[in-house]
N, C-alpha and C positions, 0 to 999 in steps of 0.2 A: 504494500500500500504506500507507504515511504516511497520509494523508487519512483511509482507512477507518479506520487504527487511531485515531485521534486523535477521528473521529467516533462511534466506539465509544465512548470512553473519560468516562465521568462527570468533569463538570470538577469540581474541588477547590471553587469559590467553592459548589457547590450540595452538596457534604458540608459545608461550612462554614454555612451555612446553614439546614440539617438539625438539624445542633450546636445555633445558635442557638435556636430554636424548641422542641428539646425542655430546653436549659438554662435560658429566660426565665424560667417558674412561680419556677423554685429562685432568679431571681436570680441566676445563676452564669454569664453571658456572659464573663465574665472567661476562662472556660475554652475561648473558641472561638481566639482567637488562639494558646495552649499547642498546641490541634490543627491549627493552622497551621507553629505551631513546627515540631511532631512530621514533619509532609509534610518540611519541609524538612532536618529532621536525620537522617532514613531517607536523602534524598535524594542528600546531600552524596556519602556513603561510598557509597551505593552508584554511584554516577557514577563513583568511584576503581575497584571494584571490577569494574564491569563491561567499562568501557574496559581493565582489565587481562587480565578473561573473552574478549574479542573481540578480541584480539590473540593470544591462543592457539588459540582455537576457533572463529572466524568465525560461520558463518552460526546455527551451534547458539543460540549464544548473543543472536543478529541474532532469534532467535523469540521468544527470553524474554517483553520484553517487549509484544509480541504476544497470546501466552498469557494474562500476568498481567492484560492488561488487561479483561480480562473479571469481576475479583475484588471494586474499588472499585464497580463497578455492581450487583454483584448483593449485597454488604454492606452498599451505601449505600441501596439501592430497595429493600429488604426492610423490612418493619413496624418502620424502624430505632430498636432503643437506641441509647447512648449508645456501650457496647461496641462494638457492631457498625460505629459512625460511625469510630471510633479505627482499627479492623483496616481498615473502607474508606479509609481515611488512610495509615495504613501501608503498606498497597498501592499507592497513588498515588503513594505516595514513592518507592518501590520500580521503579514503571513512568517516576516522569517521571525518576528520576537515572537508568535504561537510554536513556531519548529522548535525555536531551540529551548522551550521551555516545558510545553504540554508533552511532547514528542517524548521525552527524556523522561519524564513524569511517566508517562503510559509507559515506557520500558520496563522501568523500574517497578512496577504492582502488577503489571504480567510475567515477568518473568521470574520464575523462583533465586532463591536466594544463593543454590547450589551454582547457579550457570547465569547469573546475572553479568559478569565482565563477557560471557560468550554473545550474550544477547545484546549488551553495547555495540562490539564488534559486528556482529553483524546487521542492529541498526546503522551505525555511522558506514560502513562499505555499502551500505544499499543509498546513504545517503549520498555519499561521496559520487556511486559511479552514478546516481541521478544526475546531482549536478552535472559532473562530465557529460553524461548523454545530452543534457538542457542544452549543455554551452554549445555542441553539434547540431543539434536540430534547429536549435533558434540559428544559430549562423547559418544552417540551408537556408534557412526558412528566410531572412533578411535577405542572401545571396541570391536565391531564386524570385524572392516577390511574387510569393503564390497570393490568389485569390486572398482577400479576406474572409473571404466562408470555410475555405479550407482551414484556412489558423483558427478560426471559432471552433468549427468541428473537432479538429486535433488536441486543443486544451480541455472545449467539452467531453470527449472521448475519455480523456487520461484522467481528469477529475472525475468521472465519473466511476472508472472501473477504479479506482483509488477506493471512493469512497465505499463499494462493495466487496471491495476486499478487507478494509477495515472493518467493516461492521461484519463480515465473517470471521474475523482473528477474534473480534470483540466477543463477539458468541462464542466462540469456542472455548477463547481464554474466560471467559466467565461461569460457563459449567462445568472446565477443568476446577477450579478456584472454590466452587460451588462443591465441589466430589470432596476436594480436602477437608474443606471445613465440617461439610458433613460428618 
């Protein structure tokens, strides 16, 4: 589920990028790093906030970023302004303080205590080679200048089968969890 969502998910260097190229004319690159900023100041609070969301609500809030991740792509791959570059910033902030907070949360209460450094390891390589896949396809995906129906379908695709693979781990890991306690 990680994997997909991550390969869904437009990496931040190729909105940053976007920035660049439409602020070069004006001279105004100075402005891509503030939109780096921005990812990372959305970020922060929300990493506090959600890790405190997924401690009361579990799986509800284990979707969020799932859902949201479908928001930076279709802001950022759209005939993008500047504006639009900002809000797919925003949203990426949004999505990566949920990763790296709920993400690592959810590890940690599925996976038992004997094989939990195993179960790190193989979230962070599912995360990992997501990203790599991302940074590939979104540079097809800029390089070729497919359809924009096609980039909507592509992140709706991957967020979606994300989101039912999660909530099949979820089931699963809950009646495993369910059998112990018993």
């Amino acid at each position: 589920a990680v994997f997909l969502n991550t390969v869904g998910l437009i990496p931040y260097e190729l909105i940053l990028v976007k920035a660049s190229t439409i602020l070069q004319p004006a001279n105004q690159q100075w402005i891509v790093p503030l939109i780096y900023m921005l990812i990372q100041g959305v970020d922060a609070p929300t990493a506090l906030f959600a890790g405190y969301s997924y401690d009361k609500f579990k799986i509800k809030v284990l979707t969020l970023p799932f859902l949201l991740s479908v928001a930076p792509t279709l802001f950022a791959m759209v005939n993008a302004d500047l504006t639009m570059l900002i809000v797919a910033a925003v949203f990426f902030g949004l999505v990566l303080g949920m990763q790296e907070s709920i993400y690592r949360a959810a590890v940690s209460e599925f996976a038992p205590i004997s094989s939990r450094g195993t179960a790190y390891g193989i979230f962070n390589t599912a995360y990992g080679v997501g990203m790599l896949a991302s940074g590939f396809i979104y540079g097809l995906i800029a390089a070729l200048s497919p359809l924009y129906l096609f980039i909507v379908l592509y992140v709706l695709a991957t967020q979606f089968a994300a989101v039912i693979l999660l909530l099949k781990a979820y089931s699963k890991t809950t009646i495993k969890l369910e059998n112990v306690k018993a």
